[in-house]
Chimera marker file (.cmm) of the C-alpha trace (Angstrom):
<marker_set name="trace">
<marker id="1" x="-2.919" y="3.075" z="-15.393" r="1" g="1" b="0" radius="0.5"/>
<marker id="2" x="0.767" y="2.133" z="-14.834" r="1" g="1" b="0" radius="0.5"/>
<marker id="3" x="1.943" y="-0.920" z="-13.151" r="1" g="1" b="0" radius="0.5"/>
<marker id="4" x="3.030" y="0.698" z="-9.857" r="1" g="1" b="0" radius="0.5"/>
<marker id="5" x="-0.175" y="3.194" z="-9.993" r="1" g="1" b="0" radius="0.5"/>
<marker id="6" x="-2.441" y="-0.373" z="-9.628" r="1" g="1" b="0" radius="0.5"/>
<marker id="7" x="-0.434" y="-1.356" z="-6.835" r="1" g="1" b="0" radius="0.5"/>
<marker id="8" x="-0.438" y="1.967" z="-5.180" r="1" g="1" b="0" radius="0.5"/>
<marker id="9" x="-4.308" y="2.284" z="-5.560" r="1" g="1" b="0" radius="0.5"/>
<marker id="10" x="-4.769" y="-1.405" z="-4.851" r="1" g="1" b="0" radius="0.5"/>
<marker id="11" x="-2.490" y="-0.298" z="-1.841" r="1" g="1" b="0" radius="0.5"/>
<marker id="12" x="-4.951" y="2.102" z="-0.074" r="1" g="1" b="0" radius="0.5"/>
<marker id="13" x="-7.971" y="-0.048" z="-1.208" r="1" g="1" b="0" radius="0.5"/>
<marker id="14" x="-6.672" y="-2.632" z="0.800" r="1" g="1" b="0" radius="0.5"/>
<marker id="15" x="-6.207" y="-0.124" z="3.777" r="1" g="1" b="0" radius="0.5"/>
<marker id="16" x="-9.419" y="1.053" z="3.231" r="1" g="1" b="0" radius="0.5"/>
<marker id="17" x="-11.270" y="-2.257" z="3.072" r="1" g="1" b="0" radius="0.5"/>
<marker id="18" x="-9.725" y="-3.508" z="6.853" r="1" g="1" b="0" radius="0.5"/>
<marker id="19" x="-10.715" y="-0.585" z="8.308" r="1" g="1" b="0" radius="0.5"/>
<marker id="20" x="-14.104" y="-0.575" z="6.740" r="1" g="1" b="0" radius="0.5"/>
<marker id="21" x="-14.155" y="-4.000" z="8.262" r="1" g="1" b="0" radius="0.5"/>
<marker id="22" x="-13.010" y="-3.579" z="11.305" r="1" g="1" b="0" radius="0.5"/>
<marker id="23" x="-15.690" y="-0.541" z="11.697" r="1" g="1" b="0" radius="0.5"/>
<marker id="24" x="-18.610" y="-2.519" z="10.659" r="1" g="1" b="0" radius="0.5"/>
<marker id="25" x="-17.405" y="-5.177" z="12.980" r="1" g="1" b="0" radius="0.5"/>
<marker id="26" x="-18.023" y="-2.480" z="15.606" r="1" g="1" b="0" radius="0.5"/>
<marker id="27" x="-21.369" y="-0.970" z="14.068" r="1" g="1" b="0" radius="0.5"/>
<marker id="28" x="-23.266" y="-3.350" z="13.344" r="1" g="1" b="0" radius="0.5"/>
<marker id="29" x="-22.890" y="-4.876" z="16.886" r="1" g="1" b="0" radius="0.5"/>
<marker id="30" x="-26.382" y="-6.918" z="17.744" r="1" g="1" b="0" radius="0.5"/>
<marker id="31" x="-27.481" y="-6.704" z="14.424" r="1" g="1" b="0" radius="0.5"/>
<marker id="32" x="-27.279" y="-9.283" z="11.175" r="1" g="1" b="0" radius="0.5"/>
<marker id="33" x="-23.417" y="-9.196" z="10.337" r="1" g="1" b="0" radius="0.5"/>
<marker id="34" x="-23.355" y="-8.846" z="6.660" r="1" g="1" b="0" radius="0.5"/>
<marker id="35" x="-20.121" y="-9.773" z="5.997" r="1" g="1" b="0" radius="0.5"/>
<marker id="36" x="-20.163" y="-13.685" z="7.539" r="1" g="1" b="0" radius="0.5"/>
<marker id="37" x="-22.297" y="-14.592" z="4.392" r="1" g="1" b="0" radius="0.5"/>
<marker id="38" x="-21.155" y="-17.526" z="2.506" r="1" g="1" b="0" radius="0.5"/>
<marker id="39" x="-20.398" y="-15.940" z="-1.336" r="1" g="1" b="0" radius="0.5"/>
<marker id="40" x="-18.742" y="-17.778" z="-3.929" r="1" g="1" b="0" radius="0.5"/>
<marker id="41" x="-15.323" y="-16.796" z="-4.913" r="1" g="1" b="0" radius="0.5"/>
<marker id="42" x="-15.124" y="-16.437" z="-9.317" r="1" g="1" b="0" radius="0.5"/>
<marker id="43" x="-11.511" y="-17.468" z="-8.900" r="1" g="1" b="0" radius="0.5"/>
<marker id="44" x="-10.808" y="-17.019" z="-13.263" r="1" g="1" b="0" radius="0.5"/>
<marker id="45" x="-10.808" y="-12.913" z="-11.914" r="1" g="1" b="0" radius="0.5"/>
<marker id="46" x="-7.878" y="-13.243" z="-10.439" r="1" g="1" b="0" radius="0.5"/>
<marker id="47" x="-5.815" y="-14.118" z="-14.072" r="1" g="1" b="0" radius="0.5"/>
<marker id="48" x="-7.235" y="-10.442" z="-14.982" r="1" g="1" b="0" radius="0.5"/>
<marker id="49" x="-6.296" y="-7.048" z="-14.510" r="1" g="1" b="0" radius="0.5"/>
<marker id="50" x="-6.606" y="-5.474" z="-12.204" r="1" g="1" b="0" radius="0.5"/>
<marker id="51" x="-7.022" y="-8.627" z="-9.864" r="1" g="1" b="0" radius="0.5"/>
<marker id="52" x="-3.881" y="-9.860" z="-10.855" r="1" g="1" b="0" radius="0.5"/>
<marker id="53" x="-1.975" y="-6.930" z="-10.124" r="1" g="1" b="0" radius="0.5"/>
<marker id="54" x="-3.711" y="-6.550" z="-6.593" r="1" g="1" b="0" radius="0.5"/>
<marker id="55" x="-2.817" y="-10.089" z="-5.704" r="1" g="1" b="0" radius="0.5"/>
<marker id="56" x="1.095" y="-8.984" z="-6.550" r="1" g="1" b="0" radius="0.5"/>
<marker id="57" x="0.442" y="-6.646" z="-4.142" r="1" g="1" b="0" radius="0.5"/>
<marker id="58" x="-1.284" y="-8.622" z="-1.706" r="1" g="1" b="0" radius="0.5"/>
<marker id="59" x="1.954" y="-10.413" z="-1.852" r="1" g="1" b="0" radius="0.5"/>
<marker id="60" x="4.265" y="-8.324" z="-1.846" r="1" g="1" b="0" radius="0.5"/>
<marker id="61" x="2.696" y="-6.519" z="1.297" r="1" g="1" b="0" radius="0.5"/>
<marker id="62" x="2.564" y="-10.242" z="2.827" r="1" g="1" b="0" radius="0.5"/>
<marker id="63" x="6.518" y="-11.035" z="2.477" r="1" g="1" b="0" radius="0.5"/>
<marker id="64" x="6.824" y="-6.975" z="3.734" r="1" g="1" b="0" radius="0.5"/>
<marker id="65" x="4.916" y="-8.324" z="6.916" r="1" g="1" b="0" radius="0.5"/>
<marker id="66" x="7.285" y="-11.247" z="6.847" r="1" g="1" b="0" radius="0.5"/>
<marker id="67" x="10.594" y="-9.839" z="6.439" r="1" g="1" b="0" radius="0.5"/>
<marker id="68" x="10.277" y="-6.605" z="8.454" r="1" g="1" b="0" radius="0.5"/>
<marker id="69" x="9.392" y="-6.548" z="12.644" r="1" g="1" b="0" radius="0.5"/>
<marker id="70" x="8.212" y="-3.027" z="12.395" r="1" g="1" b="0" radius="0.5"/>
<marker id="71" x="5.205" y="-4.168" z="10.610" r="1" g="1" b="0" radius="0.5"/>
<marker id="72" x="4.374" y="-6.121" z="12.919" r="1" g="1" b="0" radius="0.5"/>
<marker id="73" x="5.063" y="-4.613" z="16.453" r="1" g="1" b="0" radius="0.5"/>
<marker id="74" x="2.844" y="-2.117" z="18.065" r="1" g="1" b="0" radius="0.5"/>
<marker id="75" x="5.479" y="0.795" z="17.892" r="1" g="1" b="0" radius="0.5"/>
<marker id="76" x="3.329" y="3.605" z="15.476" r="1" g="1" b="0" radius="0.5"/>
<marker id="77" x="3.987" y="7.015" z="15.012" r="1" g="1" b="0" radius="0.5"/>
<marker id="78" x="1.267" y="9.134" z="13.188" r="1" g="1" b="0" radius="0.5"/>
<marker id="79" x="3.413" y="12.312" z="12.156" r="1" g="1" b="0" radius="0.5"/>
<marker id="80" x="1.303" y="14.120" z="10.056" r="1" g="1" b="0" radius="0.5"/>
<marker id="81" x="-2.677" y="13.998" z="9.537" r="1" g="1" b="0" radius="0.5"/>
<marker id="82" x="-3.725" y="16.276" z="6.794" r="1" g="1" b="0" radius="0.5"/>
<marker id="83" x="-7.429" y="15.858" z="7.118" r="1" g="1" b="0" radius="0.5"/>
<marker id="84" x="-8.452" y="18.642" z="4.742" r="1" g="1" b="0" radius="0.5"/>
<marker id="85" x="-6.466" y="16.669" z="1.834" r="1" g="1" b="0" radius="0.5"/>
<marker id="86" x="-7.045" y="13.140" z="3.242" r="1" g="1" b="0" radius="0.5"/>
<marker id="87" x="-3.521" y="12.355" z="3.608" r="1" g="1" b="0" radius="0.5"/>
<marker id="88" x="-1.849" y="10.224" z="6.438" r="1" g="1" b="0" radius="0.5"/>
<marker id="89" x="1.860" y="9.388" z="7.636" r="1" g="1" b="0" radius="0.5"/>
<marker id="90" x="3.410" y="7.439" z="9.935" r="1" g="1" b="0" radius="0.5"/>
<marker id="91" x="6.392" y="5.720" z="10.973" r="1" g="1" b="0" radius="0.5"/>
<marker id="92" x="6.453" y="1.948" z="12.764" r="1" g="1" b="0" radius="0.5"/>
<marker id="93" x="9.477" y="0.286" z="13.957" r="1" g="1" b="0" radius="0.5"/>
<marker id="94" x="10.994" y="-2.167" z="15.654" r="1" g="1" b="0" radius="0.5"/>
<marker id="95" x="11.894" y="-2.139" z="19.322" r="1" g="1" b="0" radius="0.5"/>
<marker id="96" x="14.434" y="-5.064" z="18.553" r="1" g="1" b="0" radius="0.5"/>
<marker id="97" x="16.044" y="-3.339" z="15.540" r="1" g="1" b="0" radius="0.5"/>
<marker id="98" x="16.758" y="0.398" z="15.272" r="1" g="1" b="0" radius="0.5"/>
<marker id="99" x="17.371" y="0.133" z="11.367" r="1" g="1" b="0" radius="0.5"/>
<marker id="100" x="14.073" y="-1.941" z="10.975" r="1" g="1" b="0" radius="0.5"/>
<marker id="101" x="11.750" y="0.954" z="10.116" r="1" g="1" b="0" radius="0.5"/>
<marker id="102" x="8.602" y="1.898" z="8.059" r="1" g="1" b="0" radius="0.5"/>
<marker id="103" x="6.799" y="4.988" z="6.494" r="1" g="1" b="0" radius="0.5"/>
<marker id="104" x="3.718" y="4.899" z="4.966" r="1" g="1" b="0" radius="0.5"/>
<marker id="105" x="2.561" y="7.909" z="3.362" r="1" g="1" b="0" radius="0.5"/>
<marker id="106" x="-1.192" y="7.282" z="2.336" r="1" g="1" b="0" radius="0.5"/>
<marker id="107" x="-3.201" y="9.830" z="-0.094" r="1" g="1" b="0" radius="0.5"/>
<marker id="108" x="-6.883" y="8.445" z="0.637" r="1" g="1" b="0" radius="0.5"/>
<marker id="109" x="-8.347" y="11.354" z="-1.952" r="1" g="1" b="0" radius="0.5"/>
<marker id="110" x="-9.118" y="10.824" z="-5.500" r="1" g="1" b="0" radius="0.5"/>
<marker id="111" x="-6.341" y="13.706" z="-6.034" r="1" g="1" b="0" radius="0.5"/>
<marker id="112" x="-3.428" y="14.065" z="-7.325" r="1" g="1" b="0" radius="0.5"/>
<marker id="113" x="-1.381" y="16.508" z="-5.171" r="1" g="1" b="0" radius="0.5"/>
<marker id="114" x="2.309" y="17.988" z="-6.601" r="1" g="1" b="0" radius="0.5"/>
<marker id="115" x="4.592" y="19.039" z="-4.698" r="1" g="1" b="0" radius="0.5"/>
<marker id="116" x="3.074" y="17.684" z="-1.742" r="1" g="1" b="0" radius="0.5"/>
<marker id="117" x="4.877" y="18.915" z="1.557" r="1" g="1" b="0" radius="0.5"/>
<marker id="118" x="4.701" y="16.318" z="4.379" r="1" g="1" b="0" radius="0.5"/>
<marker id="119" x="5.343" y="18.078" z="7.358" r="1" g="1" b="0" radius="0.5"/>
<marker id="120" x="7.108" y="16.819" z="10.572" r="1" g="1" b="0" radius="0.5"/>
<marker id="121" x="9.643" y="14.554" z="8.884" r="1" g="1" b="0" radius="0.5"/>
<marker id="122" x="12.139" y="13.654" z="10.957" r="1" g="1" b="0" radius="0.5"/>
<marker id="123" x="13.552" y="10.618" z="9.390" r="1" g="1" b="0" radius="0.5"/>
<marker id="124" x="16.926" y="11.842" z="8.480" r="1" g="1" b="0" radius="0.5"/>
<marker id="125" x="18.527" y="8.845" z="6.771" r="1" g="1" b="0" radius="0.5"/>
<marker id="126" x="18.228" y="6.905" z="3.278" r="1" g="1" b="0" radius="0.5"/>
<marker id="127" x="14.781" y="5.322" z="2.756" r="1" g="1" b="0" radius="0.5"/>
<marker id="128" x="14.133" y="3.153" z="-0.175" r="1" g="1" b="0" radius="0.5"/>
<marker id="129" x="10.511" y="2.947" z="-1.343" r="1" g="1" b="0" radius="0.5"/>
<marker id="130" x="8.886" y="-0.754" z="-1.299" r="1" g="1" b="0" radius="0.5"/>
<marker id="131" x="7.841" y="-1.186" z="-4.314" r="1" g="1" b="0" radius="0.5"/>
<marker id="132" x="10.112" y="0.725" z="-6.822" r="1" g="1" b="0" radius="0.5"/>
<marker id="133" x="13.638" y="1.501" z="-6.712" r="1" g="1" b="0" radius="0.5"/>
<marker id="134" x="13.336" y="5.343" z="-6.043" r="1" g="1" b="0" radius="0.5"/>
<marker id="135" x="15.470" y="6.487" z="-3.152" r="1" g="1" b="0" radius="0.5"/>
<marker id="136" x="15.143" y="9.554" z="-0.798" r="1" g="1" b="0" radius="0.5"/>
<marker id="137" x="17.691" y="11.689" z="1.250" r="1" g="1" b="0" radius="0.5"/>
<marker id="138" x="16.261" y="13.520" z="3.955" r="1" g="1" b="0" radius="0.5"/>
<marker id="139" x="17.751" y="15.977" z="6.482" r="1" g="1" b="0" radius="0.5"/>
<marker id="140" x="15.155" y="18.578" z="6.944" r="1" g="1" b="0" radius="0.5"/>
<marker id="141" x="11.961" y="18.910" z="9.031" r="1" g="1" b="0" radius="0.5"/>
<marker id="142" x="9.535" y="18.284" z="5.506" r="1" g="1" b="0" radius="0.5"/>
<marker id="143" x="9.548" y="16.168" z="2.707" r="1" g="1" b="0" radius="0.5"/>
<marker id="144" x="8.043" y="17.372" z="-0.531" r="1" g="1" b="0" radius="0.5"/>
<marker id="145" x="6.347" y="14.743" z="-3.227" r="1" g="1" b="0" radius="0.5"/>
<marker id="146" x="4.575" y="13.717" z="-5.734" r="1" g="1" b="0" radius="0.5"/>
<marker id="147" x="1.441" y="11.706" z="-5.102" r="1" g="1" b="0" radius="0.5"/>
<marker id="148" x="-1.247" y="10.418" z="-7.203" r="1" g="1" b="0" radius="0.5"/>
<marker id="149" x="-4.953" y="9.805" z="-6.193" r="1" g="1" b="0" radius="0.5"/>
<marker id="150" x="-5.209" y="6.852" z="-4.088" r="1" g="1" b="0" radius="0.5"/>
<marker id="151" x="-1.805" y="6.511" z="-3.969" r="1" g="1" b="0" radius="0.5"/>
<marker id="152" x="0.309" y="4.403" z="-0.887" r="1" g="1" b="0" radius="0.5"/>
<marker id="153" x="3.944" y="4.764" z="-0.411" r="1" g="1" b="0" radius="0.5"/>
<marker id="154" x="5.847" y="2.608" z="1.856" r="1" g="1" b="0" radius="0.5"/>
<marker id="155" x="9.660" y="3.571" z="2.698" r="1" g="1" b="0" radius="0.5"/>
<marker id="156" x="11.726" y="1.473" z="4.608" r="1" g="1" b="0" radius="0.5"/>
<marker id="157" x="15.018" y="2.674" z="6.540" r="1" g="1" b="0" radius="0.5"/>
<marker id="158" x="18.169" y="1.633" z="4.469" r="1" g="1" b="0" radius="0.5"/>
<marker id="159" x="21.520" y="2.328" z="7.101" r="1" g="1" b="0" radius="0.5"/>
<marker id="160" x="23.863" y="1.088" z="4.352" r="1" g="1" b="0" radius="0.5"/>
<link id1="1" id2="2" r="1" g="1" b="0" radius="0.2"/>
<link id1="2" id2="3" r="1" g="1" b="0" radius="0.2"/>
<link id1="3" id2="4" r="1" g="1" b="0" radius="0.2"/>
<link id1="4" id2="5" r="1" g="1" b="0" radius="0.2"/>
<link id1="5" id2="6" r="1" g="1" b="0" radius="0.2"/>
<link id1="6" id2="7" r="1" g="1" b="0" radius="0.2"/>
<link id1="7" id2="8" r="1" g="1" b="0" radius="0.2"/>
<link id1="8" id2="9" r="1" g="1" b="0" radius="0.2"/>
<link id1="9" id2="10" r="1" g="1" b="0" radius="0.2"/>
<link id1="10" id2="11" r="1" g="1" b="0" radius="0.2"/>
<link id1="11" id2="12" r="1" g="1" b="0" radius="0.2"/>
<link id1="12" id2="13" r="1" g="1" b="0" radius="0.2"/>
<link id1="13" id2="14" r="1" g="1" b="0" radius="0.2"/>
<link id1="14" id2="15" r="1" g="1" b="0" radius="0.2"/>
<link id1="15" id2="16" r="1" g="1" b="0" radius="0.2"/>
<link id1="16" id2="17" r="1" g="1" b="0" radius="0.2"/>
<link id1="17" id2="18" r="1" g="1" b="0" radius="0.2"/>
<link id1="18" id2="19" r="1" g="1" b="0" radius="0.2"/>
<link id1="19" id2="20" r="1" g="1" b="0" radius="0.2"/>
<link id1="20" id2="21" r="1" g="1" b="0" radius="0.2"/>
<link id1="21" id2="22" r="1" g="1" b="0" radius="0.2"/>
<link id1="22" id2="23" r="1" g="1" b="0" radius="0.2"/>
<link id1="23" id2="24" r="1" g="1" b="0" radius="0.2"/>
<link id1="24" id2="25" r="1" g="1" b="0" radius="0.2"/>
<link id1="25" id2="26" r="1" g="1" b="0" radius="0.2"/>
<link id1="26" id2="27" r="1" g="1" b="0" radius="0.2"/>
<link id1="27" id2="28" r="1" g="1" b="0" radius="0.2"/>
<link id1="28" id2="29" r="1" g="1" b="0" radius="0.2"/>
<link id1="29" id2="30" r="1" g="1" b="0" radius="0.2"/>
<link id1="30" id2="31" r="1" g="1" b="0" radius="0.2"/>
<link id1="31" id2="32" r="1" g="1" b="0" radius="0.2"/>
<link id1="32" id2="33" r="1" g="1" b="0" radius="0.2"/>
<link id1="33" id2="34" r="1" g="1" b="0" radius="0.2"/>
<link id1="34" id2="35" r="1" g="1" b="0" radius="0.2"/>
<link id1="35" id2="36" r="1" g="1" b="0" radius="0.2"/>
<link id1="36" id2="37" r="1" g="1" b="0" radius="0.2"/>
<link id1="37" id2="38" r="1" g="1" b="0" radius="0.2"/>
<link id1="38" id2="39" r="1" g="1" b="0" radius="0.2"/>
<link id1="39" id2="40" r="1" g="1" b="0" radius="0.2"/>
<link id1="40" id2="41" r="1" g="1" b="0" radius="0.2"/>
<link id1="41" id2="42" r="1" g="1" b="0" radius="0.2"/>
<link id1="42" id2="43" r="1" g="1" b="0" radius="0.2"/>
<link id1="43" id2="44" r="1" g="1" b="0" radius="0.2"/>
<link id1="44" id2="45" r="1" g="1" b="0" radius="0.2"/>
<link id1="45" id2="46" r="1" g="1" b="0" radius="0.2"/>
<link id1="46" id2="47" r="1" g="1" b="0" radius="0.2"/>
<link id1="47" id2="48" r="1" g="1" b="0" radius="0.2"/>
<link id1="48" id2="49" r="1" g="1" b="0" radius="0.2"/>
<link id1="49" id2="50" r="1" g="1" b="0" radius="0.2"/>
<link id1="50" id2="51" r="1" g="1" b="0" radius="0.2"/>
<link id1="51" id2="52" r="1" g="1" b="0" radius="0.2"/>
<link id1="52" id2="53" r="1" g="1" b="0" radius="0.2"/>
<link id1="53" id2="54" r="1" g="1" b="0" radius="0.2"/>
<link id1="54" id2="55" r="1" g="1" b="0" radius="0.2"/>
<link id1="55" id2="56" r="1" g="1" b="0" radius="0.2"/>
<link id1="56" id2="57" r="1" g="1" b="0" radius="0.2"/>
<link id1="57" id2="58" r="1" g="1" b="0" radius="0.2"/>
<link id1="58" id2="59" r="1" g="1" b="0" radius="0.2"/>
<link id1="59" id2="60" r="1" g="1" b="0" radius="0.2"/>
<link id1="60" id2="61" r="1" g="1" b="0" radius="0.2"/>
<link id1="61" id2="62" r="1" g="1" b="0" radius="0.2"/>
<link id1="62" id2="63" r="1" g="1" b="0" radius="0.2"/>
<link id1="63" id2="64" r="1" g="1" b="0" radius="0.2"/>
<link id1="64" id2="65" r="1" g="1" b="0" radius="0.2"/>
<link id1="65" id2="66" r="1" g="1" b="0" radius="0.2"/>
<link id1="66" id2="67" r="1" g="1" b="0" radius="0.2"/>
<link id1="67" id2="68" r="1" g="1" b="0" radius="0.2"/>
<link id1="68" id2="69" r="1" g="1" b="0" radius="0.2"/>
<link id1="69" id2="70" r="1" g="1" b="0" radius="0.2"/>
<link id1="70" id2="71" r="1" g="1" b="0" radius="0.2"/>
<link id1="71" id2="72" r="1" g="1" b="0" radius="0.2"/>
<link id1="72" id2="73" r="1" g="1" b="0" radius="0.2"/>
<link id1="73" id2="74" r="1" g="1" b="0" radius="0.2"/>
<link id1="74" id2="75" r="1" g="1" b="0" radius="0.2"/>
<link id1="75" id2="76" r="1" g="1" b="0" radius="0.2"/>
<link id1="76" id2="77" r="1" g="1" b="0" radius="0.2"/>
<link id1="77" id2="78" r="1" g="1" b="0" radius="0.2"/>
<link id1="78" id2="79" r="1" g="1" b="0" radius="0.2"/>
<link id1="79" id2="80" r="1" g="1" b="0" radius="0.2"/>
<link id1="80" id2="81" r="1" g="1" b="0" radius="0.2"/>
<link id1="81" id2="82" r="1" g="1" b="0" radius="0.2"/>
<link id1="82" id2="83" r="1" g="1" b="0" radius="0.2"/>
<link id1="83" id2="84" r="1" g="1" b="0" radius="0.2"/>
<link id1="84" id2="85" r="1" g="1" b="0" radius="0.2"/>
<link id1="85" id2="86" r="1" g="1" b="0" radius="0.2"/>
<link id1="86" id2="87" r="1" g="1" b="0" radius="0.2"/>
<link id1="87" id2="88" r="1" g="1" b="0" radius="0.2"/>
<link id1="88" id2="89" r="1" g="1" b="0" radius="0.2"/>
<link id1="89" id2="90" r="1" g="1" b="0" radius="0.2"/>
<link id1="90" id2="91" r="1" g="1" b="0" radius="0.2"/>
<link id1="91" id2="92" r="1" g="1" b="0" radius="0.2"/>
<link id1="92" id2="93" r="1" g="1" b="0" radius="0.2"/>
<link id1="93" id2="94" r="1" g="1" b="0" radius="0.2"/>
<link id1="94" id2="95" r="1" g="1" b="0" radius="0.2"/>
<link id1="95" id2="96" r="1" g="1" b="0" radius="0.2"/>
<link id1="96" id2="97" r="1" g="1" b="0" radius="0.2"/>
<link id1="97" id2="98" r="1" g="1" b="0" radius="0.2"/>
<link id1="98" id2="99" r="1" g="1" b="0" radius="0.2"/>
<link id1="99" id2="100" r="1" g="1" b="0" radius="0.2"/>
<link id1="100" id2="101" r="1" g="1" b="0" radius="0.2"/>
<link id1="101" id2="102" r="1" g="1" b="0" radius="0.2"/>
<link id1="102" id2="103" r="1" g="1" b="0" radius="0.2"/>
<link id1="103" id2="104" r="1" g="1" b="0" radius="0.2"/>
<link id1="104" id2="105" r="1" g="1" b="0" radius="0.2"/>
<link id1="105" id2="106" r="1" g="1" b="0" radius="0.2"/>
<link id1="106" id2="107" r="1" g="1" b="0" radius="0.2"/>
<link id1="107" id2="108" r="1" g="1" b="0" radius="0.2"/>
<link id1="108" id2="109" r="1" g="1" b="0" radius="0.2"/>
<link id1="109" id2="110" r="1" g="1" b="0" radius="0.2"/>
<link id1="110" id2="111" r="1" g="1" b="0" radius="0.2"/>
<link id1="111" id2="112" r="1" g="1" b="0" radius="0.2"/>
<link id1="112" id2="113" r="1" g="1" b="0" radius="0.2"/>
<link id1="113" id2="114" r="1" g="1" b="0" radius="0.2"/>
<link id1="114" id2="115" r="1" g="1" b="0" radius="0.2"/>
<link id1="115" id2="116" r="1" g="1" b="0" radius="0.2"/>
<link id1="116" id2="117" r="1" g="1" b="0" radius="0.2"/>
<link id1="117" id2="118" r="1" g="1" b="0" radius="0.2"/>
<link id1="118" id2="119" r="1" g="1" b="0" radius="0.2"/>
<link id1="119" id2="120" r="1" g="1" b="0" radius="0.2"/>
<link id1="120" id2="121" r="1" g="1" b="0" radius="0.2"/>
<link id1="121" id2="122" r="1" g="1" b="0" radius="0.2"/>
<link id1="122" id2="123" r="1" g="1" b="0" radius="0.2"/>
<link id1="123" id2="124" r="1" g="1" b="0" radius="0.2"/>
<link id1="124" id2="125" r="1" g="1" b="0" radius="0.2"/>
<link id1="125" id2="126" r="1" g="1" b="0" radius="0.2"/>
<link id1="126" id2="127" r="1" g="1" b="0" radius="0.2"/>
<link id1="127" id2="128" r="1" g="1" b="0" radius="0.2"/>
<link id1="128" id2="129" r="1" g="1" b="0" radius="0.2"/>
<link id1="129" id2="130" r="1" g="1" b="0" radius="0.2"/>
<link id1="130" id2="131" r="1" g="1" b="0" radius="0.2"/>
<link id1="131" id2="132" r="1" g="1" b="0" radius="0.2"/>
<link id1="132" id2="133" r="1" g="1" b="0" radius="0.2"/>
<link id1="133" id2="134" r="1" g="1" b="0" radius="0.2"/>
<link id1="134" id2="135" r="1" g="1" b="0" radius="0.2"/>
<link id1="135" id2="136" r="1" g="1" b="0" radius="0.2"/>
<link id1="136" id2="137" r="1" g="1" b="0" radius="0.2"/>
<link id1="137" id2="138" r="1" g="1" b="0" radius="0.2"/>
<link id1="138" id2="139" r="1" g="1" b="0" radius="0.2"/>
<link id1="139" id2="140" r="1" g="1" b="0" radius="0.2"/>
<link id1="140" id2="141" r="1" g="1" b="0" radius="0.2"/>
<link id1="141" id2="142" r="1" g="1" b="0" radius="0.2"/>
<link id1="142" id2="143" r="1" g="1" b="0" radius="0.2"/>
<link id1="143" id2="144" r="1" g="1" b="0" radius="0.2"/>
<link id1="144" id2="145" r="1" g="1" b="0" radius="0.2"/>
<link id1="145" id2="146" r="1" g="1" b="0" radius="0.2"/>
<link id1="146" id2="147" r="1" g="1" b="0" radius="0.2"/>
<link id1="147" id2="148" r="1" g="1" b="0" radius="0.2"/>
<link id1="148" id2="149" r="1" g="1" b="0" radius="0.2"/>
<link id1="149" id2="150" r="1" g="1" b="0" radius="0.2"/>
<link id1="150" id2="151" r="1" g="1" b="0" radius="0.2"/>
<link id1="151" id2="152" r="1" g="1" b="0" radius="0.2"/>
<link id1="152" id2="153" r="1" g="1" b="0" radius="0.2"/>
<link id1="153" id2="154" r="1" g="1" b="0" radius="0.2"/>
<link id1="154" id2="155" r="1" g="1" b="0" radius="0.2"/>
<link id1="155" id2="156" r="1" g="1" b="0" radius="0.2"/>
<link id1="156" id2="157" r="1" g="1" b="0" radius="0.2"/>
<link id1="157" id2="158" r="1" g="1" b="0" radius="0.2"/>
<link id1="158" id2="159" r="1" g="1" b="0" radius="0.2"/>
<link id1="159" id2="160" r="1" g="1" b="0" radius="0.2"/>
</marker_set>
């Protein structure tokens, strides 16, 4: 698996495991909370692959958090929902910053689509993925793409 393909499927893992979280949180109300156990950590895992590469990411999605205030404000936009397929997209942004905006375009499936048409874009602009160096011009109502199983792509706005 390419470099980028870990991160992308370490991307939506990490997605997957808050909200798994978060929902057992929520089920489990009342009853023995099995994720408060004490485990030990085998720290030598992280010098490994795929560890390694999922700690980049961690990282990377850390200074993201960091640099950009549409992460973090409560400004979401879910655009398109393609249950059938398991894929998800949505814009945040920043009420401070009209330029400071994110979309995440999340294939939760184990397949690869081509050609993939993400409906309801309306993002006209230049975006510039997160973590690559591919750039997108949009002016339409769709987007069409590539994405792998797994697979998490974060665009941010570029104005310049």
């Amino acid at each position: 698996m390419a470099h980028s393909e870990n991160h992308n499927a370490a991307f939506v893992s990490s997605l997957m495991f808050f909200q798994t979280e978060f929902l057992e949180k929520i089920c489990l109300a009342g009853k023995e909370d099995k994720t408060t156990r004490v485990n030990k950590l085998d720290w030598s895992l992280i010098t490994r692959q795929p560890n390694c590469s999922l700690l980049e990411l961690i990282q990377s999605l850390i200074r993201l958090r960091h640099h950009s205030a549409a992460i973090r404000s409560d400004n979401l936009n879910v655009f398109h929902a393609d249950m059938e397929r398991q894929v998800l997209a949505y814009e945040r942004w920043s009420s401070e910053n009209e330029d400071d905006r994110v979309v995440v375009i999340a294939n939760f499936s184990k397949n690869e689509y081509k050609g993939y048409k993400v409906i309801n874009w309306h993002m006209v602009g230049r975006w510039e993925q997160v973590f690559g160096t591919s750039y997108i011009q949009v002016a339409t109502t769709h987007l069409i793409l590539n994405l792998s199983a797994h697979e998490g792509i974060v665009f941010m706005y570029k104005s310049k």
